[in-house]
C-alpha positions as CSV (number, residue, x, y, z in Angstrom):
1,X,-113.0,-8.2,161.9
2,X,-111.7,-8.0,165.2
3,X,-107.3,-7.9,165.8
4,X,-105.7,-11.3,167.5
5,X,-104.1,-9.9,170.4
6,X,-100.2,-10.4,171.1
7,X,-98.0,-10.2,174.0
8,X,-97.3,-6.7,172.8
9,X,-100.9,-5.4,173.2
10,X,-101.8,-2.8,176.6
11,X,-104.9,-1.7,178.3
12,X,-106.3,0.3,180.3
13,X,-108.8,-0.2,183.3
14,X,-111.9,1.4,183.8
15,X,-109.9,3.4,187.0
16,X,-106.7,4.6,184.5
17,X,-104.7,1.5,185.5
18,X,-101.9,0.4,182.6
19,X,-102.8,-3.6,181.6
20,X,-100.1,-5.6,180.0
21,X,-99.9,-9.4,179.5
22,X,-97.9,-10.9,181.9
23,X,-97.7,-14.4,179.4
24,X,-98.4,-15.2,176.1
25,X,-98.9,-18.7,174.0
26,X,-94.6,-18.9,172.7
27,X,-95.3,-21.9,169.9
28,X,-97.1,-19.3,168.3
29,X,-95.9,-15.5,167.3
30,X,-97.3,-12.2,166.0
31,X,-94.7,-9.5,164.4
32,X,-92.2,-11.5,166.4
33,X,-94.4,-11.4,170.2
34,X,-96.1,-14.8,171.7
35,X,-99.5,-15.2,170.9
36,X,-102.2,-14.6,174.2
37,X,-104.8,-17.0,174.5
38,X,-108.2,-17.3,176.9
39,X,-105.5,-18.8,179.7
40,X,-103.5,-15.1,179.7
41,X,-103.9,-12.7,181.7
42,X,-103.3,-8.9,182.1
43,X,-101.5,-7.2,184.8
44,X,-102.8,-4.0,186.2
45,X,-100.3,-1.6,187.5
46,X,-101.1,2.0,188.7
47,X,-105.1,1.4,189.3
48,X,-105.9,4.3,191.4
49,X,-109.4,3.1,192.6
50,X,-110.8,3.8,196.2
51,X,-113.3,2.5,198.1
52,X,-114.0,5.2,200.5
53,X,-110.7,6.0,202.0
54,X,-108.8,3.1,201.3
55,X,-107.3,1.6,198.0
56,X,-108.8,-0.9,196.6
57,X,-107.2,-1.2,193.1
58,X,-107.6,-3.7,190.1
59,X,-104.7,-6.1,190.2
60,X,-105.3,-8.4,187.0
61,X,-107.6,-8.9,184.1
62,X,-108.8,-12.1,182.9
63,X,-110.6,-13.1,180.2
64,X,-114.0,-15.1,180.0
65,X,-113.9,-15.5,176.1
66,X,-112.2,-15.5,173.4
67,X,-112.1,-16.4,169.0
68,X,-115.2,-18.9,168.1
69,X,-112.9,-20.1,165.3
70,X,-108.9,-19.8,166.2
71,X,-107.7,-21.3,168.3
72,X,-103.7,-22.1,169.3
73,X,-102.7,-25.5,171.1
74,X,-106.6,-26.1,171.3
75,X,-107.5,-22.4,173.4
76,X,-109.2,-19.5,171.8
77,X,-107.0,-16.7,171.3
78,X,-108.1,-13.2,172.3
79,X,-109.3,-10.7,170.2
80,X,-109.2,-7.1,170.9
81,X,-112.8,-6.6,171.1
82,X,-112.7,-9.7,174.1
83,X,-114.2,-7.7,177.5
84,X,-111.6,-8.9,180.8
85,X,-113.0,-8.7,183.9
86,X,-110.5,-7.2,186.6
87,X,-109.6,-8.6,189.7
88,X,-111.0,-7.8,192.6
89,X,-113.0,-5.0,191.5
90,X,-114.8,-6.3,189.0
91,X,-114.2,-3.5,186.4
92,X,-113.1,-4.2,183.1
93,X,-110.5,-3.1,181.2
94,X,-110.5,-1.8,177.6
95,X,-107.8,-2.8,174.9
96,X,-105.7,0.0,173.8
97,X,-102.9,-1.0,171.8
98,X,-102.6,-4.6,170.1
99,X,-101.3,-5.8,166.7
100,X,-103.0,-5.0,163.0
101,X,-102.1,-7.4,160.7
102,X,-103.8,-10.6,161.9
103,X,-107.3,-11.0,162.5
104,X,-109.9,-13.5,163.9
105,X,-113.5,-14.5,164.5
C-alpha cells in the first residue's frame, strides 16, 4: 500500500532537479508536517535540462491524481506512487523521500 505524502516528502526530476512541496493541506498533519493534496504542487530547483544550447528546465510538478479513497477537505491526497507531470517540459518527477507511517488507497 502506497505512503500518503507530507509536506516533508522530496523528489527528483527526470533531469536531476530537487522537487519539494511548496504547500501542503495545514487542517491536517503527518509526523507533525501539513498534509499535500491533488491542489499541491512541487517545486523544481536545480533542473539542469537543455534543449540544444539553451536551458530549458522543469520549474514545478503537478499532480493529475491522487488517493481513490482519502481524501482531506474533500481532495484526494497524494500518494507516493502518484506520477507529477513537470512544467514546461513535460517530464515527470519521481518521489524520493516521503513519510512511512500512514498509508492510502
Amino acid at each position: 500500500m502506497p505512503n500518503v505524502l507530507s509536506q516533508a516528502a522530496a523528489g527528483l526530476c527526470t533531469h536531476g532537479g530537487t522537487a519539494q512541496p511548496i504547500a501542503g493541506n495545514p487542517r491536517v498533519k503527518l509526523g507533525g508536517q501539513p498534509v499535500l493534496t491533488i491542489e499541491s504542487r512541487f517545486a523544481v530547483d536545480k533542473c539542469p535540462n537543455t534543449v540544444g544550447t539553451s536551458p530549458f528546465p522543469c520549474v514545478f510538478a503537478q499532480f493529475a491524481t491522487g488517493a481513490a479513497r482519502v481524501r482531506v477537505m474533500g481532495k484526494p491526497v497524494l500518494l507516493d506512487t502518484s506520477a507529477p507531470t513537470n512544467t514546461p517540459t513535460g517530464a515527470s518527477t519521481k518521489i524520493t523521500r516521503t513519510q512511512t507511517r500512514v498509508k492510502g488507497m
